[in-house]
TORZA-240032 format. One record per residue (C-alpha): residue in one letter; residue number from 1; chain; x, y, z. Coordinates in pm, whole numbers, plus 50000, padded with zeros to 5 digits. Layout:
BEGIN
<a NUM A <X Y Z>>
...
! end
This chain:
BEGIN
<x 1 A <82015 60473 15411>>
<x 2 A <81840 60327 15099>>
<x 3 A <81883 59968 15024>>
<x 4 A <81931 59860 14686>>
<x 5 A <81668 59655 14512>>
<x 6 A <81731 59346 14273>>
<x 7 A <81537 59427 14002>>
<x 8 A <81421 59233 13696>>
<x 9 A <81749 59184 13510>>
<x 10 A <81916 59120 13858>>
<x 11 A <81648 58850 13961>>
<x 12 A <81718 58704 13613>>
<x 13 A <82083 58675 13618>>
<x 14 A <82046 58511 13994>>
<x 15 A <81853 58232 13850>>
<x 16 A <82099 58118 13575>>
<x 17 A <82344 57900 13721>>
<x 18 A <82703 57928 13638>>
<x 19 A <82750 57592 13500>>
<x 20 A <82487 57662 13270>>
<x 21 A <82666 57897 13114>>
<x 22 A <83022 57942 12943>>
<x 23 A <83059 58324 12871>>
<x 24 A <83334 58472 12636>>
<x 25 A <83419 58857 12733>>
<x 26 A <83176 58994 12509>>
<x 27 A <82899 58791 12605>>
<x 28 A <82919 58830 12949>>
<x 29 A <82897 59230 12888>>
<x 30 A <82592 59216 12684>>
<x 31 A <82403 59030 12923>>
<x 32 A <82563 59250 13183>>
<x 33 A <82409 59521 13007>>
<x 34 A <82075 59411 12929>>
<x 35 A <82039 59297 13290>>
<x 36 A <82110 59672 13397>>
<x 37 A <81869 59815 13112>>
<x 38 A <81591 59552 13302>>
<x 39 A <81675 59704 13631>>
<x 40 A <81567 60024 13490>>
<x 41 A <81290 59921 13289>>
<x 42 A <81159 59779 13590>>
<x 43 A <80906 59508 13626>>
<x 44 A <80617 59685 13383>>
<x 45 A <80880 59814 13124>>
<x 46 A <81041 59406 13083>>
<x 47 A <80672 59284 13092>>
<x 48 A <80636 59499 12750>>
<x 49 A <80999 59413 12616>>
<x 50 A <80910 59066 12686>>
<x 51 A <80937 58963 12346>>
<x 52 A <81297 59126 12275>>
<x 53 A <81456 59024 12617>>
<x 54 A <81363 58639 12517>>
<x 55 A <81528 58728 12195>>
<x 56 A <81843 58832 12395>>
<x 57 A <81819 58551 12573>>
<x 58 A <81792 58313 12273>>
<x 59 A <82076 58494 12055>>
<x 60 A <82337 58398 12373>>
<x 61 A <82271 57993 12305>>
<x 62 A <82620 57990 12177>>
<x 63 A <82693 58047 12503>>
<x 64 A <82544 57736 12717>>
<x 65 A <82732 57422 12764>>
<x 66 A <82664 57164 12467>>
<x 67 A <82402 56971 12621>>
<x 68 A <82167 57306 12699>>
<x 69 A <82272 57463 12318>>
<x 70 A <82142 57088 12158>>
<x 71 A <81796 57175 12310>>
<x 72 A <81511 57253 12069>>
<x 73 A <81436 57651 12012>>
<x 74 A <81111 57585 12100>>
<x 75 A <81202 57429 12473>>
<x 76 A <81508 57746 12521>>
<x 77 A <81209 57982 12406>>
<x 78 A <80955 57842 12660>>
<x 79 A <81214 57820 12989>>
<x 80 A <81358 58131 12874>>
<x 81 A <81016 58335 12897>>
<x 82 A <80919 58122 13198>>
<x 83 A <81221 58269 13351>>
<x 84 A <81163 58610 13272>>
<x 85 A <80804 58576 13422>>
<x 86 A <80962 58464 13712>>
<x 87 A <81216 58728 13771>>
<x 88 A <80938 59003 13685>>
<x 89 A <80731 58847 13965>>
<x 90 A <81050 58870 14192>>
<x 91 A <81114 59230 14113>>
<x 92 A <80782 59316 14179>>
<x 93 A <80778 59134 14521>>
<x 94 A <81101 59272 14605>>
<x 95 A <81007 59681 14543>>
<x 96 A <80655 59585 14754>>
<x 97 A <80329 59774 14668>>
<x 98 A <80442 60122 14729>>
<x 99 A <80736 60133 14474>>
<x 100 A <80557 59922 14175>>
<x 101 A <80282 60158 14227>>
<x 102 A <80497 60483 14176>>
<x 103 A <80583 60310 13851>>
<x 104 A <80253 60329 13664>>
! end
């Protein structure tokens, strides 16, 4: 029996707390759906659609409580790539050196 790994876009959505966060319908099933396009991806495939998953990430602002959405760009931009570069570090971790190897 094959356990499931938590890849990229899982690791990601585990780190964003649910306060942080106040999703409509739709949002909630695009990030659903990026997170499960990450999974895919895998940790190598986010690294080099690191520039349009922090894009994602920026275009759901509207959906963080006030006091997250009055934050500079700048600061989202920077915590939400530091976040990515942790979840990619956490996927990798998690599928140890015999699956991220099959990868390249």
């Amino acid at each position: 029996m094959s356990k499931k790994l938590c890849g990229v876009g899982c690791q990601l959505s585990k780190m964003i707390p649910e306060w942080a966060v106040q999703f409509n319908a739709a949002g909630c099933q695009s990030c659903k759906n990026k997170s499960i396009h990450m999974d895919k991806w895998g940790p190598d495939g986010c690294e080099q659609r690191r520039e349009g998953i922090v894009a994602h990430l920026l275009e759901q602002g509207d959906e963080l409580v006030k006091p997250l959405a009055l934050l500079p760009e700048s600061v989202k931009k920077a915590v939400a790539g530091r976040l990515l570069t942790i979840a990619i570090a956490r996927a990798k971790e998690a599928e140890g050196p015999d699956l991220s190897a099959l990868r390249k």
